[in-house]
NUMIRO-414424 format. One record per atom (N, C-alpha, C): residue in one letter; x, y, z. Coordinates in steps of 0.001 Angstrom, whole numbers, plus 524288, in hexadecimal, padded with zeros to 5 digits. Layout:
% residues N
AXYZ;...
% end
This chain:
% residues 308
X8033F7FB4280000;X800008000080000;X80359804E580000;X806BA8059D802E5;X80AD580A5080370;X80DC080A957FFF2;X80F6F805907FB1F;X812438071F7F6AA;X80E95807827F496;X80868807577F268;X80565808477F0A2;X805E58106E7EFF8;X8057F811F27F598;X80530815AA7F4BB;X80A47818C07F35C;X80D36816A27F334;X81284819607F1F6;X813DD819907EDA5;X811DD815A87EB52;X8125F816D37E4E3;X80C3D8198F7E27D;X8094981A547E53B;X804F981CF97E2CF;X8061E822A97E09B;X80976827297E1FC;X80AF182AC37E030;X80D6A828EF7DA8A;X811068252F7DA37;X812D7823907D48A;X80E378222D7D15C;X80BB4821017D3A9;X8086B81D5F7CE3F;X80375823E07CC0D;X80292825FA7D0FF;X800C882B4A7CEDD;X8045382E767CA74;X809E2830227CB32;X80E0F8329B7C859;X80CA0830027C39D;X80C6F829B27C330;X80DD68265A7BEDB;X807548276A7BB28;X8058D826AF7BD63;X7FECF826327BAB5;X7FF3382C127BA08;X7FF8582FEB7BBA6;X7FFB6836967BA66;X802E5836347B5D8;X80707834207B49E;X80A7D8350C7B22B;X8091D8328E7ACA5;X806F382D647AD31;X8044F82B987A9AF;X7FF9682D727A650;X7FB58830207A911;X7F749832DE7A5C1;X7FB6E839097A2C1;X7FD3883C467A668;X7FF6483FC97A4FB;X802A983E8279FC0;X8050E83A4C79E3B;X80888838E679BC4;X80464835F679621;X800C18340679721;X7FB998342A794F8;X7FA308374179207;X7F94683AA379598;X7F6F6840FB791D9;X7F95C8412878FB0;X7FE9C842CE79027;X8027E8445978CEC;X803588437678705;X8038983D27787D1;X80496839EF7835B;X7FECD83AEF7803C;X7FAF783B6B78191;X7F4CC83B6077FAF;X7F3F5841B477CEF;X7F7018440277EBA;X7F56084BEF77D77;X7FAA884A15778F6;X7FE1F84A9B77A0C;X803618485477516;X80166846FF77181;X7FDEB8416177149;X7FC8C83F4876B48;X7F8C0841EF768D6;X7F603847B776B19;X7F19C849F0766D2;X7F59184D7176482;X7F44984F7C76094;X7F937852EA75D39;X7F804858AE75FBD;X7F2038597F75EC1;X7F1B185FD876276;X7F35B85E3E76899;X7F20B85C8476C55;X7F30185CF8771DD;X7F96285D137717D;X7FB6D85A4976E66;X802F3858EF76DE4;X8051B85D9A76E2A;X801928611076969;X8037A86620769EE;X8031B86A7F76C81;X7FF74868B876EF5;X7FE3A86C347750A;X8015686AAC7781E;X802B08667A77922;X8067E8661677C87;X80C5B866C177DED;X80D9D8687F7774A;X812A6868AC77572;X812ED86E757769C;X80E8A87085774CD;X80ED98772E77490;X80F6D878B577B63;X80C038758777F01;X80BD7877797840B;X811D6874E47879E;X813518718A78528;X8179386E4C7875F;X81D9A8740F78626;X81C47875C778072;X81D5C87AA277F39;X81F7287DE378235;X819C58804B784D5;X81A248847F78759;X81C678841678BA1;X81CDC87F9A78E14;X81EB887C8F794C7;X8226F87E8E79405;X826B087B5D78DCA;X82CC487B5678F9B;X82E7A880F678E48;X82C4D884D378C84;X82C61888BE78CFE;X82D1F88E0E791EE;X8275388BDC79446;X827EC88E8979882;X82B8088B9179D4A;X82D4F885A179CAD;X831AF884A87A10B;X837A9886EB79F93;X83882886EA79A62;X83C458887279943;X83D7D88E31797A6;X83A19891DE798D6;X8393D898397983E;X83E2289AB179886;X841138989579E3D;X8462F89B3479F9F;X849A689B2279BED;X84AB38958779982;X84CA2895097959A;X84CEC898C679088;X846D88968178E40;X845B68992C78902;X845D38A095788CB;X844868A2BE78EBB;X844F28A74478E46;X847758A8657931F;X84B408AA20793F4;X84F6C8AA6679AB2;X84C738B00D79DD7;X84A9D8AF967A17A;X8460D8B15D7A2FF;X84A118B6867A4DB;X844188BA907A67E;X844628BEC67A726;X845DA8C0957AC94;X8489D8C1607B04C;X847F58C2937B48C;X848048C7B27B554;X8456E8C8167BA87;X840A98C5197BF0F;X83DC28C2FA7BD92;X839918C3967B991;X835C48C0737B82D;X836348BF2C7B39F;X8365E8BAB37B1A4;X8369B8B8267ABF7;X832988B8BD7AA11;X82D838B80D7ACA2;X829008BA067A914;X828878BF267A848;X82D958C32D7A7CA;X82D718C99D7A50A;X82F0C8C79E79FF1;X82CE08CA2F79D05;X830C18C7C1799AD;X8357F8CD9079795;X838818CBDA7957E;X83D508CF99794E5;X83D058D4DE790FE;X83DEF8D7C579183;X83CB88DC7578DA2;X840C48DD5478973;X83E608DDC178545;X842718DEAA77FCF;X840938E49077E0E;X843B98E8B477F91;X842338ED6978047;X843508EEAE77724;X83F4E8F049775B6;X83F168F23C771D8;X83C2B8F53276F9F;X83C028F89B76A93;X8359A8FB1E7699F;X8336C8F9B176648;X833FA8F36476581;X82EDF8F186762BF;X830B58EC7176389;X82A468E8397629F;X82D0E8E35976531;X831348E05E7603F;X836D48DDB9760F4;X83AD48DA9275E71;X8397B8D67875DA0;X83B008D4C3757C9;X8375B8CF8F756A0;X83B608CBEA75855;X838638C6F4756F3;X83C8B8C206758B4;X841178C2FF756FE;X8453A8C00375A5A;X84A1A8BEEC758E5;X84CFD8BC2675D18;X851198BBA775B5D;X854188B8A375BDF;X856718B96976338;X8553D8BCFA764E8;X854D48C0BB7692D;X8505A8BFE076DA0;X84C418C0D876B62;X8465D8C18B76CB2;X842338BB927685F;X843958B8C176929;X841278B449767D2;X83A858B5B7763A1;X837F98B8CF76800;X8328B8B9E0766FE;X8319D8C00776615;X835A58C1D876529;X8358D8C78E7646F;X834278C9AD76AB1;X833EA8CF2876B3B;X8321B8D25A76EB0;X82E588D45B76E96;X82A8F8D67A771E3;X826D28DBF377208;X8294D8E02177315;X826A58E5567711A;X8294F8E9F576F5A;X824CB8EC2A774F6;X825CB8F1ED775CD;X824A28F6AA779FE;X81CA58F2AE77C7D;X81B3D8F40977F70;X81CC78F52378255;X820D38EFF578762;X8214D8EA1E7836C;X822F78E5F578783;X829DA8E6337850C;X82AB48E5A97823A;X82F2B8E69877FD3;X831A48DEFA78212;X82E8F8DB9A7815E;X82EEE8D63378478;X831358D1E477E57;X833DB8CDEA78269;X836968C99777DD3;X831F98C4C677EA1;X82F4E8C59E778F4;X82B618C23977856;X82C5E8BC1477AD5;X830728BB74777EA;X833AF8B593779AD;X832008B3DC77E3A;X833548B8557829F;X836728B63778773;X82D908B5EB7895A;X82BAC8B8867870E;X826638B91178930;X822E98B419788B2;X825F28B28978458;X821698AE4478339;X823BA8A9BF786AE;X8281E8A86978811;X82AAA8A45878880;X829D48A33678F0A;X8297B8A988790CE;X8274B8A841797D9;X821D08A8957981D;X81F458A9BB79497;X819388AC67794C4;X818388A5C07947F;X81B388A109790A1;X818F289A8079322;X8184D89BB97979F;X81B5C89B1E79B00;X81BDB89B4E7A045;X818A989C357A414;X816948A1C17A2A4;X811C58A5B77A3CB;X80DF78A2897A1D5;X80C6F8A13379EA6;X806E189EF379B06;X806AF89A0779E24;X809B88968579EB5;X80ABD890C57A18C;X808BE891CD7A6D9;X80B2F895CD7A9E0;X80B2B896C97AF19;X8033E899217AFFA;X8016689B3B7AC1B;X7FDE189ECD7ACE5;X7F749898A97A9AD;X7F890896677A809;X7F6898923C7A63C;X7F6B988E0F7AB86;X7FC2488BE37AC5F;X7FA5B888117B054;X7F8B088A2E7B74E;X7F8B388F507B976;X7F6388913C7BAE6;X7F0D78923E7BADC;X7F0368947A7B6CF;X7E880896C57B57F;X7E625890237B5F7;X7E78388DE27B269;X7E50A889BC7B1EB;X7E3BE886397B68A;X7EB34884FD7B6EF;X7EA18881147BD21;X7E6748827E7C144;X7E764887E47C288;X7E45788ABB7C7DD;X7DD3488A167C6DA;X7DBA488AEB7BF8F;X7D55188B7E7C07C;X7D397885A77BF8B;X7D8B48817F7BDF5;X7D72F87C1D7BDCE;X7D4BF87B1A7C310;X7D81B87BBF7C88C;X7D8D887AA97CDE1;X7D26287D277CFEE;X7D36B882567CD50;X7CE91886947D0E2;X7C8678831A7CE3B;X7C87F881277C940;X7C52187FFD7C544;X7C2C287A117C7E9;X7C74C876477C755;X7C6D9870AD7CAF2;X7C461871AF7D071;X7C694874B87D290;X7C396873F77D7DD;X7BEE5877637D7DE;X7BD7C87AA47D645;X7B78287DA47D54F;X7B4FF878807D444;X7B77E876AD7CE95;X7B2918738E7CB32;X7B2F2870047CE19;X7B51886C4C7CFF7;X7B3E5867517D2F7;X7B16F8671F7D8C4;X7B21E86C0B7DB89;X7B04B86D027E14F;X7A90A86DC87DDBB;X7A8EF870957DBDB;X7A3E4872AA7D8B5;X79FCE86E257D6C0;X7A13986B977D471;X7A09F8679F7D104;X79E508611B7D5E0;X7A292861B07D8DF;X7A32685DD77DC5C;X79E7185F147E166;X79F09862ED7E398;X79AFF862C17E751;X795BF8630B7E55F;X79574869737E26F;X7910386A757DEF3;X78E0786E6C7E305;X786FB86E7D7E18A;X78657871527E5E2;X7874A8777F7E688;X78718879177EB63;X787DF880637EAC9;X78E64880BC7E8D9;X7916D87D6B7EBCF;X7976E87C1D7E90C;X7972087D0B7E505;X794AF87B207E214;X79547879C57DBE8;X7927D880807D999;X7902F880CD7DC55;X78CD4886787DAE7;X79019889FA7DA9C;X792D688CC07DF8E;X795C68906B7E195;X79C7688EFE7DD12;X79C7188BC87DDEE;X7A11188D237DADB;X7A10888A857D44F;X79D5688B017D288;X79BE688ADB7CD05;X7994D890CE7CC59;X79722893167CECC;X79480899767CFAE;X799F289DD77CE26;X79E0389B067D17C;X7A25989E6E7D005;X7A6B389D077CC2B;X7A542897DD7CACC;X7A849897AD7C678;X7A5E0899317C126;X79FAF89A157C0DD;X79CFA89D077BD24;X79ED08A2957BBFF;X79EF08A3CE7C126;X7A0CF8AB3F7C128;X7A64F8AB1D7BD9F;X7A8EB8A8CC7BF37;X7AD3D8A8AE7BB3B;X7AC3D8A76E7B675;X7A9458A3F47B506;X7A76F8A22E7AFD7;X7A5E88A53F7ACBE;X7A3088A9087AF18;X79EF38ABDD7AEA6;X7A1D38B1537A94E;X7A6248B0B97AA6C;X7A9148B6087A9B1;X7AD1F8B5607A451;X7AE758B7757A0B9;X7B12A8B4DC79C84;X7B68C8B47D79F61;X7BAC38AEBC79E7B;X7BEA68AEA07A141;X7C2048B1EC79F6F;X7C4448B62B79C54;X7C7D78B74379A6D;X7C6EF8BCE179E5D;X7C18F8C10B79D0C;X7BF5A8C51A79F0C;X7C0908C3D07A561;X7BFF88BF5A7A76C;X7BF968BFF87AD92;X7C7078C07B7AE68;X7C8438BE0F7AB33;X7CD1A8BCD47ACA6;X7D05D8C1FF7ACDA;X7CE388C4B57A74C;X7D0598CBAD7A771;X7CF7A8CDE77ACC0;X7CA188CC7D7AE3A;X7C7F08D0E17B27E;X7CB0D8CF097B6FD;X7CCF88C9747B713;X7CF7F8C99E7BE39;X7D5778CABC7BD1F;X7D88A8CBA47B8ED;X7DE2C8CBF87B77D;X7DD6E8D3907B6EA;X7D93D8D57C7B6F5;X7D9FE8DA117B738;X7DA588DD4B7BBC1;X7D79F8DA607BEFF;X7D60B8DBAE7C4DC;X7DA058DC147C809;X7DE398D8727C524;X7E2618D7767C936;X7E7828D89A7C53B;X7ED9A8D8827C981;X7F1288DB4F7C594;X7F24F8D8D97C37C;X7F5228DAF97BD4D;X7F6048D6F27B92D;X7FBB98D4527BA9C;X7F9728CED07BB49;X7FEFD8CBB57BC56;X7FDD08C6EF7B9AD;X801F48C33B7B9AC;X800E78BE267B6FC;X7FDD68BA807BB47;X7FE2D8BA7E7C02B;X7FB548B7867C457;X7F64E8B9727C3DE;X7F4D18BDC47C2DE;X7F05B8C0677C4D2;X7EDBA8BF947BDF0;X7EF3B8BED67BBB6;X7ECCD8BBF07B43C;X7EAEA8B6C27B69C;X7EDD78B3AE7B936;X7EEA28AEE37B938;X7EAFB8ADB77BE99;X7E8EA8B0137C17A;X7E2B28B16B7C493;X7DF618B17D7C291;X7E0008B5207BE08;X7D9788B5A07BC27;X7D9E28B2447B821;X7DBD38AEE07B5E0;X7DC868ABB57B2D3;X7D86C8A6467B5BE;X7DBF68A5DA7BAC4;X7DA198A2307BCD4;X7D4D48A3A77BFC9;X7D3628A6C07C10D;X7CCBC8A92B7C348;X7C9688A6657BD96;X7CAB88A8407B945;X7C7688A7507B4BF;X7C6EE8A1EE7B0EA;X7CC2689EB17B3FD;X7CCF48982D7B034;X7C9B8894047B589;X7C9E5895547B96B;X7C6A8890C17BC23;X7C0D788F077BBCA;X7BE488931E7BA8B;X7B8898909D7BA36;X7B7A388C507B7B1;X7BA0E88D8B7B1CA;X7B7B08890C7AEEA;X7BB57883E17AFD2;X7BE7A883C47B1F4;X7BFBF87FB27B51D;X7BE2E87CB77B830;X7BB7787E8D7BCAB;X7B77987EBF7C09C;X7B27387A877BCE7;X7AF9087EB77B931;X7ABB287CC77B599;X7AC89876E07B38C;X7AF3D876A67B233;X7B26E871D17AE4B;X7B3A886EB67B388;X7B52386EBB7B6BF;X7B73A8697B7BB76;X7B27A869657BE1E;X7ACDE86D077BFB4;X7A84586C137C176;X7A503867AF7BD2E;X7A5DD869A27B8B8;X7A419867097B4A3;X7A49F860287B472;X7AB53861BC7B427;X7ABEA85A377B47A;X7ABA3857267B93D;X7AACA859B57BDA8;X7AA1B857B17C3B9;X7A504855D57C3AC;X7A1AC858A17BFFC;X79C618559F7C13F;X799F3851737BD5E;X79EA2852337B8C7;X79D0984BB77B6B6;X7A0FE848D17B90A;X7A463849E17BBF2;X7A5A7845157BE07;X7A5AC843D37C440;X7A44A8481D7C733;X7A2418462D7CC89;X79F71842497CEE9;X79A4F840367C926;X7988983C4C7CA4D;X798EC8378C7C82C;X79CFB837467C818;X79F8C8321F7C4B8;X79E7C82CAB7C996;X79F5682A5C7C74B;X7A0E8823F97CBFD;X7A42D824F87CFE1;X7A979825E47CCCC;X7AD0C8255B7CE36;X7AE19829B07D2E6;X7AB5482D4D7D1DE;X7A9F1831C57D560;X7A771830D77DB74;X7A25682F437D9A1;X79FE482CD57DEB4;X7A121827857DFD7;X7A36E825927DF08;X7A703820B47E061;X7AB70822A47E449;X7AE24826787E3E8;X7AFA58289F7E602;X7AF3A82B807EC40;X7A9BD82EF87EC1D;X7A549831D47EF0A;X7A39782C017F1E4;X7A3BC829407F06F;X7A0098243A7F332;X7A3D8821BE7F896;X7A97581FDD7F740;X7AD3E820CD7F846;X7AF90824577FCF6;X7AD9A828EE7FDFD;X7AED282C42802C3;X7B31C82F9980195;X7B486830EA7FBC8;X7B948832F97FA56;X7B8E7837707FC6F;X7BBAF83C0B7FC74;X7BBA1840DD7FE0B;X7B9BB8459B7F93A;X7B6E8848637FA1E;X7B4A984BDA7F514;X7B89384BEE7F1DF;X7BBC3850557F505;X7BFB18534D7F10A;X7C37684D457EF25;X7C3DD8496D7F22F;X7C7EF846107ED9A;X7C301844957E8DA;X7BF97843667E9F1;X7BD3A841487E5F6;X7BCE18456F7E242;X7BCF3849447E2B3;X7C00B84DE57DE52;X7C3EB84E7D7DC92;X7C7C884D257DF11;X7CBFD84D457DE02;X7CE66847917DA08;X7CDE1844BD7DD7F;X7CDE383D907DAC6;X7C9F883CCC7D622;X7C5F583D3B7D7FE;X7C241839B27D1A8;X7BF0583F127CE67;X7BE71844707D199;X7BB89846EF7CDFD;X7BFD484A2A7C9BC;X7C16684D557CBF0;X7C56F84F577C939;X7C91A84E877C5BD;X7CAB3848047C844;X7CEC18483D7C226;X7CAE8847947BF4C;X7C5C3845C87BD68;X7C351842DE7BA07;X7BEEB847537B850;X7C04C84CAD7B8FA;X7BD4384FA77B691;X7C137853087B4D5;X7C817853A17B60C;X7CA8E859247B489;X7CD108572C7ADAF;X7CABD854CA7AB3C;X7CE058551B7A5A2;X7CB25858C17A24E;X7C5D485AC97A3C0;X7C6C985E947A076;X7C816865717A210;X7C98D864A07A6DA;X7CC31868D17AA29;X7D2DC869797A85C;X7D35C861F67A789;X7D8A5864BD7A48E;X7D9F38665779FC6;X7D6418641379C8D;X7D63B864EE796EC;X7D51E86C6E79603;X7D21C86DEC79832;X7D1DB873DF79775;X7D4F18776679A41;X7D6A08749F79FF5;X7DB5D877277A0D2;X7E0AF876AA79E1C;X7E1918744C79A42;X7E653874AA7982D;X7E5178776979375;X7DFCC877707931E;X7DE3287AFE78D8F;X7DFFD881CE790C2;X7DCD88823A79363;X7DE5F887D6796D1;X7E3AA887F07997C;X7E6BC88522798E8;X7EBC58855D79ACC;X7EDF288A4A79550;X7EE0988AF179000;X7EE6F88D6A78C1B;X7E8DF8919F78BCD;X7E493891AA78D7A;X7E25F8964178D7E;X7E29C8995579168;X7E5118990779575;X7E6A689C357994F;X7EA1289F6A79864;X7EEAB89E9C79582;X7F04A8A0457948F;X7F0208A5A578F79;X7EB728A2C278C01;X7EA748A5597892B;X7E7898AB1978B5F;X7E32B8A99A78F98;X7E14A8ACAF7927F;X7E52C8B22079504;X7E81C8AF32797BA;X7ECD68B28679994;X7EE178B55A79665;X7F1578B4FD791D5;X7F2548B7E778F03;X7EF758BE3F78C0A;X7E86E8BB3A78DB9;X7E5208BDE078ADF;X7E7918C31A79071;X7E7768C16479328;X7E5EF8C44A799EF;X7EB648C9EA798AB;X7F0E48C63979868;X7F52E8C901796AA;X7F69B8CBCA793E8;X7F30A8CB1F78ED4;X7F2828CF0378A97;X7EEC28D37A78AEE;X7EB498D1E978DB5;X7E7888D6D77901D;X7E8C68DA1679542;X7EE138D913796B3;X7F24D8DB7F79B32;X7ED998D9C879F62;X7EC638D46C7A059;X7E9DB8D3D07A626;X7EDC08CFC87A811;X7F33C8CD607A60D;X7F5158C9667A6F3;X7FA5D8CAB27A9D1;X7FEE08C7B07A835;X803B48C9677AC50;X806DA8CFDB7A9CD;X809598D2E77AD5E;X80B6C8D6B47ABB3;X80EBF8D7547A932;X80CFA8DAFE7A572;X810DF8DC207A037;X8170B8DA967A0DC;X817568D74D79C69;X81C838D61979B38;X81E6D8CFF879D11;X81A4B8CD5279E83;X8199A8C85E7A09C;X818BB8C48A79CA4;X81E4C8BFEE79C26;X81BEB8BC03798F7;X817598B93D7972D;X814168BD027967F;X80FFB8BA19796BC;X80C228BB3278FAF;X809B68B6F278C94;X8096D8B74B787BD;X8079D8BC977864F;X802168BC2F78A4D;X7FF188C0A27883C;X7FF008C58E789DD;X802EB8C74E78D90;X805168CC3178D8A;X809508CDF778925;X80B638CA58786EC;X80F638C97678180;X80D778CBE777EA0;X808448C91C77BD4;X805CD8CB007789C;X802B28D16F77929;X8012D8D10A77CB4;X7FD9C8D67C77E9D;X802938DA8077DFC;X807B08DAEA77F44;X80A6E8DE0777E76;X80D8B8DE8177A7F;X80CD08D9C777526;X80EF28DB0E77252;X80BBA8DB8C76D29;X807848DCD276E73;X8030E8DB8C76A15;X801568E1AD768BD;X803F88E5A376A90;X805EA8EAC37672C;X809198EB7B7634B;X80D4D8E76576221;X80F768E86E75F02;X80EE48E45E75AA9;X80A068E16575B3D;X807D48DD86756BC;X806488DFFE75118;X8038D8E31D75024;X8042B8E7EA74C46;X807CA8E90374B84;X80DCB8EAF274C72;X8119B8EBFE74B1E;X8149C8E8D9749FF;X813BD8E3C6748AD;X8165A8E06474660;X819208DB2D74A37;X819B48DD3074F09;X81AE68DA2975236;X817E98D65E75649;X818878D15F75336;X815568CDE3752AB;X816608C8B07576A;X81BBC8C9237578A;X81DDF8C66375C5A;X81C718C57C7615A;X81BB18CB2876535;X819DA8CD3476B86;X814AE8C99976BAE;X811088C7DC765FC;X80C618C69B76619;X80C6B8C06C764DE;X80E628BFF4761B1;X80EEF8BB3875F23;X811648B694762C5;X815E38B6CC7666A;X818CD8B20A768C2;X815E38B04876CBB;X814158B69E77175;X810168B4327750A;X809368B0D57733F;X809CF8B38776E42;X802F48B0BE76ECC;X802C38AC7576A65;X808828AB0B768F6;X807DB8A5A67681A;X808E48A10F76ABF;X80A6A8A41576FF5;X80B118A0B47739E;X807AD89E317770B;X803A38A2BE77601;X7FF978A27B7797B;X7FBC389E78776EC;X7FD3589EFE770AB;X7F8FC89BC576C61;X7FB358957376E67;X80070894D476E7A;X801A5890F976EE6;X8016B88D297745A;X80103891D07784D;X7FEA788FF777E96;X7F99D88D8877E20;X7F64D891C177C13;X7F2F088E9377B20;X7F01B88B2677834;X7F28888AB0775A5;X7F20988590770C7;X7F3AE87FAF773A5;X7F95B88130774D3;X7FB2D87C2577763;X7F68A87A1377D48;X7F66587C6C77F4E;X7F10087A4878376;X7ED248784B782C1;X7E9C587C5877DCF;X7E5C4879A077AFF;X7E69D872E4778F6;X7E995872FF77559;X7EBC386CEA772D8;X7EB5E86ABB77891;X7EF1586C8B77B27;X7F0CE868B278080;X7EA9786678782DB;X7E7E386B05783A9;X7E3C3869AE7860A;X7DEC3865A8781D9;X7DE228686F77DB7;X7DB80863B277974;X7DD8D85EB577B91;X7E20285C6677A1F;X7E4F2858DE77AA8;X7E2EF8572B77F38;X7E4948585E78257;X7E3B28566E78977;X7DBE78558D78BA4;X7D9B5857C8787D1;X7D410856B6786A6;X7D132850CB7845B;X7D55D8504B78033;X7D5E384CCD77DF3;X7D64E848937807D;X7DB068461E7843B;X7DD77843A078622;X7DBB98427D78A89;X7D7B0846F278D72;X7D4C7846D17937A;X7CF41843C279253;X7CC588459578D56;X7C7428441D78C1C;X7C8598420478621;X7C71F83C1B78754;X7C6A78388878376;X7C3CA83BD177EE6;X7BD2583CD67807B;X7B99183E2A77EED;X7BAEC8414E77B66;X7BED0844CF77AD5;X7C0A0848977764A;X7C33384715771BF;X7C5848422777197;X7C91F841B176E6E;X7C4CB83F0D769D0;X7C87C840AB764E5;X7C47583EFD760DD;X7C99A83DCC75C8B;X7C979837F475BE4;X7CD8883681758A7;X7D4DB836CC758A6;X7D492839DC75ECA;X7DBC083BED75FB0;X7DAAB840E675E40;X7D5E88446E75E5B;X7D744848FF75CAB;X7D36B84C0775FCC;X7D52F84F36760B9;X7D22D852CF765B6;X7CD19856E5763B4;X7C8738569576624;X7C56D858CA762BB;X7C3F285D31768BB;
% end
């Protein structure tokens, strides 16, 4: 019995390691998910290797460095991605290459935090039911209620513009429908067998949430969170370019663009072009990733090896 339990941590590692390794091989053999994954696998070794690819700025590496000129310098051999001209006078290069970093950091944040806030609303909600279920479905309406992009302006304005304080109202406005979506699948599967088989049993609420309801309702919590892992970011950007996001001169895409999208008419096409194909390509690669991982979670979708 006692080596029983002593090897029970291995055989968890080993069986984790096995589905994970699963997916893997299963998102690999579709040709779109491959390339989502290649593109997001991409962006990883990017932002681990930042120091590298661009030797950071101190004190803060997310400044990015100033290339003082009076108009922005196109690529070269110097400046990789060219520069922006008055008023950032910034090395595109070095912007895009920490702004991964920023986008990575500001994605698995928003997301993780309204996954967490979303799971436990929807399953406390869902699970008891009742005025429970009332009271906090009442306030996850109010949020609903409101277009997410507009609410998100109004609480990033309220407060000073910083990248933490983007990355608040980001997360005030991504949990509801989280919440919605895990209330949703808690109640087709709360009353499963296997459920009250459970309940019959003397288990404890919250494990029986934890153990049999939860894993067996969050795949399509993950499938859209990895879809919004790339629209968050996109969001952000919208926030940054409308100066509600981190302060000027901050690796970040869509302050890039917002400050260099004066001199797009004048021919200089660069300040605009490197960040927001990056951003095309952030979120592209998630999308695939997430199709893919849709695919692979729910049988029910697949139609011939090809994702519909």
């Amino acid at each position: 019995m006692s080596r029983g339990w002593r090897t029970l941590p291995l055989l968890i590692v080993k069986s984790l390691y096995e589905k994970f390794e699963s997916l893997i091989l299963e998102l690999y053999s579709n040709p779109l998910s491959r390339m989502g994954l290649i593109i997001i696998t991409g962006f990883i070794l990017i932002a681990v290797a930042a120091p590298l690819l661009a030797p950071p700025n101190y004190p803060d590496p997310y400044k990015i460095p100033k290339v003082y000129s009076s108009e922005p310098l196109p690529p070269s051999s110097k400046h990789p991605f060219g520069t922006s001209g008055p008023p950032g006078y910034y090395d595109i290069y070095y912007g895009v290459i920490w702004g991964t970093r920023i986008s990575l950091r500001i994605s698995l944040i928003v997301v993780g935090v309204a996954v967490a806030i979303g799971v436990v609303v929807g399953s406390i909600s869902a699970y008891f039911g009742g005025i429970i279920d009332n009271i906090l479905m009442r306030i996850t309406e109010v949020f609903l209620s409101l277009p997410g992009l507009i609410l998100a302006m109004a609480i990033a304005s309220m407060m000073e513009r910083s990248l933490q304080n983007m990355i608040l109202a980001l997360i005030a406005v991504w949990w509801p429908a989280y919440a919605r979506i895990v209330r949703a699948e808690v109640l087709r599967v709360k009353n499963e067998p296997y459920v009250e088989a459970a309940k019959i049993l003397g288990l404890n609420t919250y494990r029986i949430i934890a153990r049999h309801i939860l894993p067996n309702s969050i795949y399509t919590v993950l499938v859209i969170a990895s879809m919004d892992l790339g629209l968050v970011v996109l969001v952000a950007s919208g926030l940054g370019f409308l100066g509600l996001g981190a302060q000027p001169g901050t690796a970040e895409w869509g302050i890039m663009i917002s400050e260099g999208r004066n001199w797009l008419l004048q021919g200089a096409w660069w300040p605009v072009f490197f960040p927001g194909i990056a951003i095309f390509l952030w979120v592209l690669g998630w999308s695939l990733l997430g199709d893919g991982l849709r695919d692979v979670l729910d049988p029910r979708t697949r139609k011939r090896g090809v994702l519909v």
